[in-house]
ZADO-1210 file (C-alpha; in nm, 4 decimals, padded with zeros to 6 digits):
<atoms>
<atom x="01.2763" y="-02.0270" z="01.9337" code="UNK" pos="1"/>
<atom x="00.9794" y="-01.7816" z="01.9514" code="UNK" pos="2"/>
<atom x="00.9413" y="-01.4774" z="01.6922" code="UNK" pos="3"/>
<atom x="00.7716" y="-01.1988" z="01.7466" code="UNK" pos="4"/>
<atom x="00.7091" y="-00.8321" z="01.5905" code="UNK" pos="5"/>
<atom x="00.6366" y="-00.5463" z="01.7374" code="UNK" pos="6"/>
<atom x="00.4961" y="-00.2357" z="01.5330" code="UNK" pos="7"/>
<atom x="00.4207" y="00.1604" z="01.6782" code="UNK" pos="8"/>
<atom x="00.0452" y="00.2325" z="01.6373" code="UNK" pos="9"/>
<atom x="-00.1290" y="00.5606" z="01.7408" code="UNK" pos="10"/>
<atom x="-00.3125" y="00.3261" z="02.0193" code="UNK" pos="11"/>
<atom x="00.0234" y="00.2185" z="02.1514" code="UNK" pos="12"/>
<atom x="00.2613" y="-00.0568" z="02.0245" code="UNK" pos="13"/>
<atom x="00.0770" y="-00.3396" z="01.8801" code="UNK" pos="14"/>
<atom x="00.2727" y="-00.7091" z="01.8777" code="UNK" pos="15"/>
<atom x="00.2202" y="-00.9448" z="01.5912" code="UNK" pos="16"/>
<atom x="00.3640" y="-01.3675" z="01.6422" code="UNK" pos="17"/>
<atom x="00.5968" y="-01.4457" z="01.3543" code="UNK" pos="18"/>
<atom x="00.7283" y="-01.7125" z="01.1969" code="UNK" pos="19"/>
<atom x="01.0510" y="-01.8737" z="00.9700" code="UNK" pos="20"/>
<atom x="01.0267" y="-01.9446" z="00.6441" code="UNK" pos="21"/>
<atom x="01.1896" y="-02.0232" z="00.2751" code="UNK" pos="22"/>
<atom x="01.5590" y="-01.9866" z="00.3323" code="UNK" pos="23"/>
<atom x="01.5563" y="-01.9045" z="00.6945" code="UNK" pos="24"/>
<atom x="01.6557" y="-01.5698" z="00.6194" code="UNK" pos="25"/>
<atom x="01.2851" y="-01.4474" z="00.5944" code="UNK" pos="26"/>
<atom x="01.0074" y="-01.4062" z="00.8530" code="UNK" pos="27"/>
<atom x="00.6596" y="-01.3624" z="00.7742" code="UNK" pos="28"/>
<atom x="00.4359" y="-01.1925" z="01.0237" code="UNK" pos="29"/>
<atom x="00.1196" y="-00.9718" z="00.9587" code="UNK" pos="30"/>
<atom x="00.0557" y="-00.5655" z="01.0888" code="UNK" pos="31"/>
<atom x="-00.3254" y="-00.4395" z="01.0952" code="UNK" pos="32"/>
<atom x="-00.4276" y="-00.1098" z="00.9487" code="UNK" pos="33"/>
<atom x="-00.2898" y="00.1918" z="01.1583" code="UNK" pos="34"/>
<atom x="00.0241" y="-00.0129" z="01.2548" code="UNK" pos="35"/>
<atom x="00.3382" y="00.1704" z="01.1180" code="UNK" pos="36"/>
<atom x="00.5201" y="-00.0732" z="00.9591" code="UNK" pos="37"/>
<atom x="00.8355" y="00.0688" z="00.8677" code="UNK" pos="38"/>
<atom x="00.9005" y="00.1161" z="01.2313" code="UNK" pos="39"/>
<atom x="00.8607" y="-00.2866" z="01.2695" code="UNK" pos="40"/>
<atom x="01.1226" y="-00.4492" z="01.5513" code="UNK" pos="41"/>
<atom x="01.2073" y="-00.8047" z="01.4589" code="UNK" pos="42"/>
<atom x="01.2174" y="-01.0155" z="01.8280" code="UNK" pos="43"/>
<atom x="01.3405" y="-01.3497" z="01.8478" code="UNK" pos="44"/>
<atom x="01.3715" y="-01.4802" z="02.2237" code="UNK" pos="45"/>
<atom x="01.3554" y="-01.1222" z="02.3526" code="UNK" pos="46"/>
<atom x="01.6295" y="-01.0480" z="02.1369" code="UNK" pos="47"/>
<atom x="01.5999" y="-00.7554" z="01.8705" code="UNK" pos="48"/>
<atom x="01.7344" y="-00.8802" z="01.5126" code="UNK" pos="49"/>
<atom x="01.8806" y="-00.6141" z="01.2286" code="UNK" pos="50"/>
<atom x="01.6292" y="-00.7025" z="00.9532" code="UNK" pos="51"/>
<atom x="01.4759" y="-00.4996" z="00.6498" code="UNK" pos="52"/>
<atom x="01.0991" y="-00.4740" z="00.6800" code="UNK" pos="53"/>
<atom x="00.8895" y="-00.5187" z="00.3688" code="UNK" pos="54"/>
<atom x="00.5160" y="-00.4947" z="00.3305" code="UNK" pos="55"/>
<atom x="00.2236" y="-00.5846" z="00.1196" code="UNK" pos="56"/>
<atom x="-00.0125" y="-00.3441" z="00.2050" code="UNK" pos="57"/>
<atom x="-00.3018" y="-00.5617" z="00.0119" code="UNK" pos="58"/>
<atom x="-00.3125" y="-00.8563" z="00.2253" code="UNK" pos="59"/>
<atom x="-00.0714" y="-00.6339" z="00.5385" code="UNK" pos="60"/>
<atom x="00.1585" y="-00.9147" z="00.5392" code="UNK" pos="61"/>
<atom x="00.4643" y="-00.8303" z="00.6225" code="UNK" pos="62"/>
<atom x="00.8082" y="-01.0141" z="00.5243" code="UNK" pos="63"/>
<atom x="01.1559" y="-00.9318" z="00.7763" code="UNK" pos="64"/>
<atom x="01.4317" y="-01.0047" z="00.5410" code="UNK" pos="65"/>
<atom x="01.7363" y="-01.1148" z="00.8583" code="UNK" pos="66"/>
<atom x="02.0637" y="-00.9553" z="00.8144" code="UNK" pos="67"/>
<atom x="02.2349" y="-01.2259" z="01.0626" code="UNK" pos="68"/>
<atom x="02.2094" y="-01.5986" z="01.1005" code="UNK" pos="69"/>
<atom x="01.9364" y="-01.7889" z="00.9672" code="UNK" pos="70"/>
<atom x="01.6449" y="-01.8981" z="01.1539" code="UNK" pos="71"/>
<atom x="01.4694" y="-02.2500" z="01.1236" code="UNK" pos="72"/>
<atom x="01.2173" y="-02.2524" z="00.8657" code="UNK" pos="73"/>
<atom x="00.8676" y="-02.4095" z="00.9055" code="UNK" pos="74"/>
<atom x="00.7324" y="-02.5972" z="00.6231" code="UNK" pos="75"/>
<atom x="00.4395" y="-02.4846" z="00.4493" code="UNK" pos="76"/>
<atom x="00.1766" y="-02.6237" z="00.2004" code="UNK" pos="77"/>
<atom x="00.1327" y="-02.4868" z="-00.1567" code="UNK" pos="78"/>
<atom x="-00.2104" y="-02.3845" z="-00.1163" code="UNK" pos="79"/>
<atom x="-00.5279" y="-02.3648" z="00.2105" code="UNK" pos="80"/>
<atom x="-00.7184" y="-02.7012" z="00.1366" code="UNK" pos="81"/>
<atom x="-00.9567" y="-02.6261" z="00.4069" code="UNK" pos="82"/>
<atom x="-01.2996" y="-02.7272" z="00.3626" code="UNK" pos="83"/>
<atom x="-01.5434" y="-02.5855" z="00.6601" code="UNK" pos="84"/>
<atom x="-01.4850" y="-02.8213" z="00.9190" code="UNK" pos="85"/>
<atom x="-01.1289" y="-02.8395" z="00.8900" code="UNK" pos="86"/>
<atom x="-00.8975" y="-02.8287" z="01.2166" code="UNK" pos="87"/>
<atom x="-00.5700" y="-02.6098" z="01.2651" code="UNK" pos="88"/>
<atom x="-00.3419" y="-02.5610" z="01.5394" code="UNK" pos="89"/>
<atom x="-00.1005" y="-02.2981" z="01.6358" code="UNK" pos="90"/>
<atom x="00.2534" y="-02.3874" z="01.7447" code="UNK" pos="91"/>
<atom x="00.1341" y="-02.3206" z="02.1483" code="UNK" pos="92"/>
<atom x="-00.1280" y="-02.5545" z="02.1179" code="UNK" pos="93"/>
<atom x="-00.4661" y="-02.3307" z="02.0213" code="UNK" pos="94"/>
<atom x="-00.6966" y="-02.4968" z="01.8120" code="UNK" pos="95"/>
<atom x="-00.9099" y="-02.3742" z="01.5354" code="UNK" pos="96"/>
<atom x="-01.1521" y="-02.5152" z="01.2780" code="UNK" pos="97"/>
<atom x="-01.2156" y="-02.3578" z="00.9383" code="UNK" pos="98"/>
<atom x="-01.5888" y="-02.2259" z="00.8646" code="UNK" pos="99"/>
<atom x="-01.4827" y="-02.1415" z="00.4894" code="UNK" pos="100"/>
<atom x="-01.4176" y="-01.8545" z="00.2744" code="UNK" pos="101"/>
<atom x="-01.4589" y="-01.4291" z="00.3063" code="UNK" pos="102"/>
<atom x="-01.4839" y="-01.2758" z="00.0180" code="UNK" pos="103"/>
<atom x="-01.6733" y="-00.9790" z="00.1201" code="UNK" pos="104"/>
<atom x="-01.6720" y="-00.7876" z="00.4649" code="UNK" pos="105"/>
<atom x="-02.0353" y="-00.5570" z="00.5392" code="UNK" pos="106"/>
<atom x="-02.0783" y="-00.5875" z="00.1567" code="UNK" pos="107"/>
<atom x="-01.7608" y="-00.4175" z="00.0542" code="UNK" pos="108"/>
<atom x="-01.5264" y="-00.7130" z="-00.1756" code="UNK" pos="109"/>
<atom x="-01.2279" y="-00.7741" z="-00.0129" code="UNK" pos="110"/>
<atom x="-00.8607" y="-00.7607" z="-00.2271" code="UNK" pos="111"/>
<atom x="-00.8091" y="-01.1149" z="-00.1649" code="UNK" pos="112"/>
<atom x="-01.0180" y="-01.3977" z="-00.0242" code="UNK" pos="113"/>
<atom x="-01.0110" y="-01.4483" z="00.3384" code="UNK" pos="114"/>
<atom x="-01.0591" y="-01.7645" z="00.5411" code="UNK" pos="115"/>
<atom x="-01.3086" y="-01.7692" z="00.8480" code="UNK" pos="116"/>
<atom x="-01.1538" y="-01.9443" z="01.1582" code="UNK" pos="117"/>
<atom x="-01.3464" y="-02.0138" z="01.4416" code="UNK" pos="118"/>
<atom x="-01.1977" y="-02.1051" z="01.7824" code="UNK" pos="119"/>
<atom x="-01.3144" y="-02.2581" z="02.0893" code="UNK" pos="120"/>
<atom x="-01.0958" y="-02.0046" z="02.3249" code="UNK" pos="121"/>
<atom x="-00.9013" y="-01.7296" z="02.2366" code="UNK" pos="122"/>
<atom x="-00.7876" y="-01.5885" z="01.8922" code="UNK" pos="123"/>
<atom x="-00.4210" y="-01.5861" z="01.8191" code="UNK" pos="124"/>
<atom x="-00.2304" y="-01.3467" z="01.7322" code="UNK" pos="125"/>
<atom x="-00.1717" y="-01.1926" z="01.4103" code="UNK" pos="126"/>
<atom x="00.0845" y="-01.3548" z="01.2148" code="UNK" pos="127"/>
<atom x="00.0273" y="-01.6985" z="01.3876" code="UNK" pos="128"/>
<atom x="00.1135" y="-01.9456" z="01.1832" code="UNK" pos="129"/>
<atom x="-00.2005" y="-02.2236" z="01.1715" code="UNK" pos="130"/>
<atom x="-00.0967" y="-02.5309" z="01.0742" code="UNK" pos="131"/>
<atom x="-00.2280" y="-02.9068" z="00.9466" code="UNK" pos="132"/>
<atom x="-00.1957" y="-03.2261" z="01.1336" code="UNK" pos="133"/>
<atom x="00.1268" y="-03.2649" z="00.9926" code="UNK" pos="134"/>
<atom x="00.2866" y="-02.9547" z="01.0940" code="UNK" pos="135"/>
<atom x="00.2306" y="-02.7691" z="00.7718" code="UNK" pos="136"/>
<atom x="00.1653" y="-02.4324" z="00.7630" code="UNK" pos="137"/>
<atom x="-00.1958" y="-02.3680" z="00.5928" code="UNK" pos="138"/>
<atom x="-00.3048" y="-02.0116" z="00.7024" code="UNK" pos="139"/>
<atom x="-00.1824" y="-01.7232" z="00.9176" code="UNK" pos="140"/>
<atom x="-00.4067" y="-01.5571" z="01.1072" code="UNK" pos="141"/>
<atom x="-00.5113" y="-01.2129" z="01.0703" code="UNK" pos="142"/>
<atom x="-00.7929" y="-00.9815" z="01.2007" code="UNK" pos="143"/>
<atom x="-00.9962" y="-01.1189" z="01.4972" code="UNK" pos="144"/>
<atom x="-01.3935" y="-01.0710" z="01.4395" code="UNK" pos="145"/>
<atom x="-01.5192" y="-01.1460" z="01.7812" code="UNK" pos="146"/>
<atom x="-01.4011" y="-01.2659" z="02.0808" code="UNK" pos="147"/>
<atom x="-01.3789" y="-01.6515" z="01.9065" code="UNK" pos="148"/>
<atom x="-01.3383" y="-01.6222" z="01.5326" code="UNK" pos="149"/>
<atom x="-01.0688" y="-01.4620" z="01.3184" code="UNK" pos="150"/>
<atom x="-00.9872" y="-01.3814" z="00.9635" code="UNK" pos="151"/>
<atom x="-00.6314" y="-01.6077" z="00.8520" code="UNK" pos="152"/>
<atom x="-00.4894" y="-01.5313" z="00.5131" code="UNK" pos="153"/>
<atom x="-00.4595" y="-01.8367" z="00.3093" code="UNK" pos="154"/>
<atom x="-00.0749" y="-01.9931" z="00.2257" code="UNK" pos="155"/>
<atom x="-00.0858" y="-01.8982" z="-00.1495" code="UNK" pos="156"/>
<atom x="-00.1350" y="-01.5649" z="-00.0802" code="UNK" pos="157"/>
<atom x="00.2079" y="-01.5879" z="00.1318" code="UNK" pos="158"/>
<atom x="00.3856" y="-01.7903" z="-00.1363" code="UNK" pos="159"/>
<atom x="00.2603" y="-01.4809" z="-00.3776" code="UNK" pos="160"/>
<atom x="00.3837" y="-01.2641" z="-00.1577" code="UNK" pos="161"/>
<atom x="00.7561" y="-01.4171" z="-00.0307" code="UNK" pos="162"/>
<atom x="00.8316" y="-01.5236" z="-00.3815" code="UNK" pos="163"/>
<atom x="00.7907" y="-01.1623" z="-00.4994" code="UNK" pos="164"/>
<atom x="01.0671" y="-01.0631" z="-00.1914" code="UNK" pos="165"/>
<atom x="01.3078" y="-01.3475" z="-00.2351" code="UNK" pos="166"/>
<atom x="01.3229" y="-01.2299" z="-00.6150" code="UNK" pos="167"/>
<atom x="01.3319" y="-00.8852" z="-00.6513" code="UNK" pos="168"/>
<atom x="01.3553" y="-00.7468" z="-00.2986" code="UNK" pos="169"/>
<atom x="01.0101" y="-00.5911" z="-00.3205" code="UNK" pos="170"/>
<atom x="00.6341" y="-00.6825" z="-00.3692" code="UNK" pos="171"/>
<atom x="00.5083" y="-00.6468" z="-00.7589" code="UNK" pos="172"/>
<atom x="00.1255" y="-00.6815" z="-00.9000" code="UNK" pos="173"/>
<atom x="00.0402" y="-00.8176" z="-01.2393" code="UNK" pos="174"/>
<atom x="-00.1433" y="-00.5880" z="-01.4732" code="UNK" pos="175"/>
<atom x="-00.3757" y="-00.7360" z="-01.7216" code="UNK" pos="176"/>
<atom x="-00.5897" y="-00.3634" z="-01.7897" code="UNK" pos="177"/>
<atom x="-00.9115" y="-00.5223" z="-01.8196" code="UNK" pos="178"/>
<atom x="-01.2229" y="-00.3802" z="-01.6085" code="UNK" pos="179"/>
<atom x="-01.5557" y="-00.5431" z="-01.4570" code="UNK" pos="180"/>
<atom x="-01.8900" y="-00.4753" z="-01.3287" code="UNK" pos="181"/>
<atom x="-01.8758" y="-00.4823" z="-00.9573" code="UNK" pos="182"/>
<atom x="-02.2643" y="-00.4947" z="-00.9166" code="UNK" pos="183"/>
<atom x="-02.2880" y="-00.8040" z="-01.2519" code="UNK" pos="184"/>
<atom x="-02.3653" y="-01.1635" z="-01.1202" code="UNK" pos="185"/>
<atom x="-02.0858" y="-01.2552" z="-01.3532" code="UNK" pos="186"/>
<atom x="-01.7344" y="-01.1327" z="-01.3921" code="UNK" pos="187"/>
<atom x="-01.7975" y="-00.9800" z="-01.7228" code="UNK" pos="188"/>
<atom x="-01.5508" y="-00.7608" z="-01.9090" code="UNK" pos="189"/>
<atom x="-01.6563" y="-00.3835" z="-01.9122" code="UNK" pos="190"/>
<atom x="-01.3398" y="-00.1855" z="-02.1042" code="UNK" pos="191"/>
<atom x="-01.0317" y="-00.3000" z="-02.2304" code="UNK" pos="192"/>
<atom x="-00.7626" y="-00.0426" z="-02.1682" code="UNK" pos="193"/>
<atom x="-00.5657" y="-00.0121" z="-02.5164" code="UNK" pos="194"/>
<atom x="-00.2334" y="-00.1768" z="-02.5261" code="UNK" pos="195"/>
<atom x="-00.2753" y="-00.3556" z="-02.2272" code="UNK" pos="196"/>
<atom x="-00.2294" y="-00.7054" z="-02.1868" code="UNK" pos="197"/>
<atom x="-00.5818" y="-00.8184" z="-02.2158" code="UNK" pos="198"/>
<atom x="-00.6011" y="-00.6169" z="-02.5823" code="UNK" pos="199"/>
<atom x="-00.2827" y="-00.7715" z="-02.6911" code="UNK" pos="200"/>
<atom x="-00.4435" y="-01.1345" z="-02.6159" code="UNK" pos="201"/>
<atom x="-00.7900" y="-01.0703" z="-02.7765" code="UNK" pos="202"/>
<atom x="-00.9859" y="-00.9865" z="-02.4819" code="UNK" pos="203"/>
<atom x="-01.2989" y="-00.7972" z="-02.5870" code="UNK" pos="204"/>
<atom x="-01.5638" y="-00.5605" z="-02.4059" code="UNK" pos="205"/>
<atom x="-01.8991" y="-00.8347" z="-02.3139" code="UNK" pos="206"/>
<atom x="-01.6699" y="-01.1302" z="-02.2344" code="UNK" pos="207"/>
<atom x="-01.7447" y="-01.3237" z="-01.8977" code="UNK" pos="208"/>
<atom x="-01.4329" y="-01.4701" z="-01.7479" code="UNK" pos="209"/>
<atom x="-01.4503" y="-01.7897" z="-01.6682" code="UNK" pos="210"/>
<atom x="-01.0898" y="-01.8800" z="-01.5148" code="UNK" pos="211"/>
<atom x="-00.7807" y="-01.7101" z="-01.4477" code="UNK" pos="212"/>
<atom x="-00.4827" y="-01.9564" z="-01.4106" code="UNK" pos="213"/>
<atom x="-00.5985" y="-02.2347" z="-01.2471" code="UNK" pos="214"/>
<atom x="-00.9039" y="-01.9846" z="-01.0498" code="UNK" pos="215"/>
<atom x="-01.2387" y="-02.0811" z="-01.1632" code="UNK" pos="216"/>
<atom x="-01.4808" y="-01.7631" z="-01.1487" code="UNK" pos="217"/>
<atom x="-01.8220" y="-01.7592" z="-01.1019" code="UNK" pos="218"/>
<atom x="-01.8640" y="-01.3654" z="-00.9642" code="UNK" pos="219"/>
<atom x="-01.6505" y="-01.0633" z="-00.9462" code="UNK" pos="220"/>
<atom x="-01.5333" y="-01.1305" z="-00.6053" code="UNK" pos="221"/>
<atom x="-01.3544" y="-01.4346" z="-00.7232" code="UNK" pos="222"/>
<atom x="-01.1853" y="-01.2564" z="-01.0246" code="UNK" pos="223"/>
<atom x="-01.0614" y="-00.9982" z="-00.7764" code="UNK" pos="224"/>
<atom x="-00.9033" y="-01.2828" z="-00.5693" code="UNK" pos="225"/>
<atom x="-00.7269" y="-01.4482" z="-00.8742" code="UNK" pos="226"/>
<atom x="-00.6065" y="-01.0782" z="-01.0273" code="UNK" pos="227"/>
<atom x="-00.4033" y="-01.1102" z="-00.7020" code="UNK" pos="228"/>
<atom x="-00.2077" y="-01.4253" z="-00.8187" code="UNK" pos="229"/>
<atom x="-00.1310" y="-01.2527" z="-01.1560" code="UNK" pos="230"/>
<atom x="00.2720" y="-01.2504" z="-01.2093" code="UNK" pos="231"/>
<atom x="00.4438" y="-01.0235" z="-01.3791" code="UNK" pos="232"/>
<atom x="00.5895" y="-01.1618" z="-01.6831" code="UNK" pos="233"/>
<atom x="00.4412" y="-01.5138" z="-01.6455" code="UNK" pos="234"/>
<atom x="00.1786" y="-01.5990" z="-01.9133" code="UNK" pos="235"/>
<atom x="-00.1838" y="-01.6828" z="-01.7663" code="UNK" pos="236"/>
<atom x="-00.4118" y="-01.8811" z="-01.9198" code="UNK" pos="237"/>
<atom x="-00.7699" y="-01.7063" z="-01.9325" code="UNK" pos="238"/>
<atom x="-01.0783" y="-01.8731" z="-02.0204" code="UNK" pos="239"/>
<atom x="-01.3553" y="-01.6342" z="-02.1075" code="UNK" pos="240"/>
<atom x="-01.7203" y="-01.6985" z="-02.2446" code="UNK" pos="241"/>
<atom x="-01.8175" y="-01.4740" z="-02.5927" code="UNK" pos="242"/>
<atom x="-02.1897" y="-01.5074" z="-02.6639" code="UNK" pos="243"/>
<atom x="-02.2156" y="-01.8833" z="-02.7051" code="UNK" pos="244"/>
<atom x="-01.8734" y="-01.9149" z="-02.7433" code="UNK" pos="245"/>
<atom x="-01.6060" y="-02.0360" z="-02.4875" code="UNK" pos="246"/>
<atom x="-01.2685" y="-01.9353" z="-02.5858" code="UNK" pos="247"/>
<atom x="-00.9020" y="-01.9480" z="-02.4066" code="UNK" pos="248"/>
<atom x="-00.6546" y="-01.6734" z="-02.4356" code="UNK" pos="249"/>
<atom x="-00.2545" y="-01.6891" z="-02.3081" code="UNK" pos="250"/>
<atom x="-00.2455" y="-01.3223" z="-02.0955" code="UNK" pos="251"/>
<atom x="00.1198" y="-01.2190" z="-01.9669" code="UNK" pos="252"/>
<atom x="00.0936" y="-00.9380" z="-01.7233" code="UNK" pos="253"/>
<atom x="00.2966" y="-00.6341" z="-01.6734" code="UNK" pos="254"/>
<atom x="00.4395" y="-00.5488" z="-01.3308" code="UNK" pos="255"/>
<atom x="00.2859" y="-00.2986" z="-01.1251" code="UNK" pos="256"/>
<atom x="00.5648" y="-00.2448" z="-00.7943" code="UNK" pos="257"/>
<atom x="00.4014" y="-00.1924" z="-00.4834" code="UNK" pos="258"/>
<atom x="00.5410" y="00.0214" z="-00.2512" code="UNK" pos="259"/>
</atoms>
């Protein structure tokens, strides 16, 4: 059965490839900046499906929450073990090979890491599903960036993002209120907002964060990328550097809905 979306655009409609997964009453897909996602049809073998259309407008994935039957799910990995180098495939058969991680675009840092996919025809679609050797979903591919390469948002991000649905019907951020130096070589702690979760656990003004979760940092663009993991309500362990000092600290972030 082939999935599709299909979202208005001031260019004209733009179509996205989507894809079963969880329950079978969810389908992931993703809709690029300008398309209007609230005006997202649902197609499944040229069919339109009733379904309610939630977005994440950090990483513009969106989830189709069915209102009928279930679909068939495809399975997908906990996390994007892709070293460069490492193949993926599409459902119809196009081919792909990982050339590693994005964290910045033209020297702006993006809200999540990205992977790089290079191909040696055309780009999919966004919202492909790209898959292992075993049939496991590993990315979903996003942006094109040439006429051979594409951006694909890594599983855990989608995991993040459908767990979030499934739960509470909408897509929440975890709120720590801690700051950083964008231009530092280090992800070091700038402010501390008062009463936030970071002040509760101890965090101070000077520290360098180390890890967040199970994220190891070594620059701000990685700290960005694990802030997006952050649950609501689900302590984090944080390990953090103080002068000479290394020092771990149980954080529980506070929801932030996003809307």
């Amino acid at each position: 059965m082939a999935w599709s979306a299909v979202f208005p655009s001031g260019d004209g409609d733009s179509k996205s490839s989507a894809f079963v997964v969880g329950d079978g009453r969810h389908v992931i897909t993703v809709a690029l900046s300008g398309a209007k996602t609230e005006a997202g049809k649902l197609i499944s073998d040229e069919r339109l499906l009733p379904a309610e259309v939630i977005l994440d407008p950090v990483s513009r994935l969106v989830v189709f929450r069915l209102s009928g039957p279930p679909g068939r799910a495809i399975p997908m990995m906990s996390e994007s073990i892709l070293p460069p180098g490492s193949p993926v495939k599409s459902a119809d058969g196009i081919e792909g090979k990982s050339s590693g991680w994005v964290k910045q675009v033209e020297g702006k840092i993006l809200p999540l890491s990205l992977l790089k996919i290079d191909y040696p025809a055309k780009v999919p679609l966004p919202g492909t599903p790209l898959m292992n050797a075993a049939g496991n979903v590993v990315a979903v591919a996003h942006q094109p960036i040439g006429a051979k390469s594409g951006y694909a948002i890594p599983v855990e991000v989608v995991r993040r993002v459908l767990e979030d649905v499934q739960r509470g019907g909408h897509v929440s951020r975890g709120w720590i209120g801690l700051y950083l130096r964008p231009d530092a070589k280090s992800p070091q702690v700038t402010r501390v907002q008062e009463g936030s979760p970071s002040a509760l656990a101890g965090v101070k003004t000077g520290d360098v964060l180390l890890q967040v979760g199970p994220r190891s940092l070594t620059e701000y663009a990685d700290a960005v990328n694990a802030f997006f993991f952050l649950r609501p309500g689900v302590a984090t362990p944080v390990r953090l550097k103080r002068g000479n000092e290394e020092l771990t600290l149980s954080l529980t972030p506070v929801e932030r809905r996003v809307d």
